[in-house]
C-alpha positions, 0 to 999 in steps of 0.5 A: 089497782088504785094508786094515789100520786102525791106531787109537790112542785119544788120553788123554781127560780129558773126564769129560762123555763118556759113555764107555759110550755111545761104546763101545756106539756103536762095537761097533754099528758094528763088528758091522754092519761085521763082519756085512757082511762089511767087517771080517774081524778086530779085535785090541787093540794092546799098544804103544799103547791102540788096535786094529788091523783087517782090513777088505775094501773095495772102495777105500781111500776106502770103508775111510776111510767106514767108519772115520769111522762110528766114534764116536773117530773122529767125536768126535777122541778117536782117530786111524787110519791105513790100509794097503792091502795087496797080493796075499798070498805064501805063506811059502814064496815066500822059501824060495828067498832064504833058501837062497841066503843060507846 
């Protein structure tokens, strides 16, 4: 199944957090993630620092596992949410409506 992870970092301003370290960490993950064939694509969001991820999973409790490996997500400093997604239309699935409207 395809799942959307939403994260959004929360403002931190703990200077005893070695933000380096938790970068390095979570891009560990990530590339263990996407090297199983878990994470399919990252983007960075432009509304609220954070990224948006396209997993496969086999349920969404395994995507919540895999999400809390995350260094922000074990430490506070970022909250996620998912989204499981449904069966894939083409565009031209709503062609039809679209026709019938004009």
């Amino acid at each position: 199944m395809k799942v959307l992870a939403v994260s959004e970092f929360k403002a931190e301003d703990d200077r005893s957090v070695d933000q380096n370290a938790l970068l390095s960490e979570a891009g560990r993950v990530l590339d263990d993630l996407h090297k199983r064939g878990i994470l399919k694509t990252i983007y960075l969001r432009k509304d609220h620092p954070g990224t948006v991820m396209v997993m496969e999973c086999g349920t969404v409790e395994d995507a919540h596992q895999y999400m809390s490996k995350l260094p922000g997500i074990a430490n506070g400093s970022t909250e996620y949410y998912l989204i499981p997604l449904g069966s894939e239309l083409p565009p031209q699935a709503f062609l039809g409506a679209r026709m019938a409207t004009h």
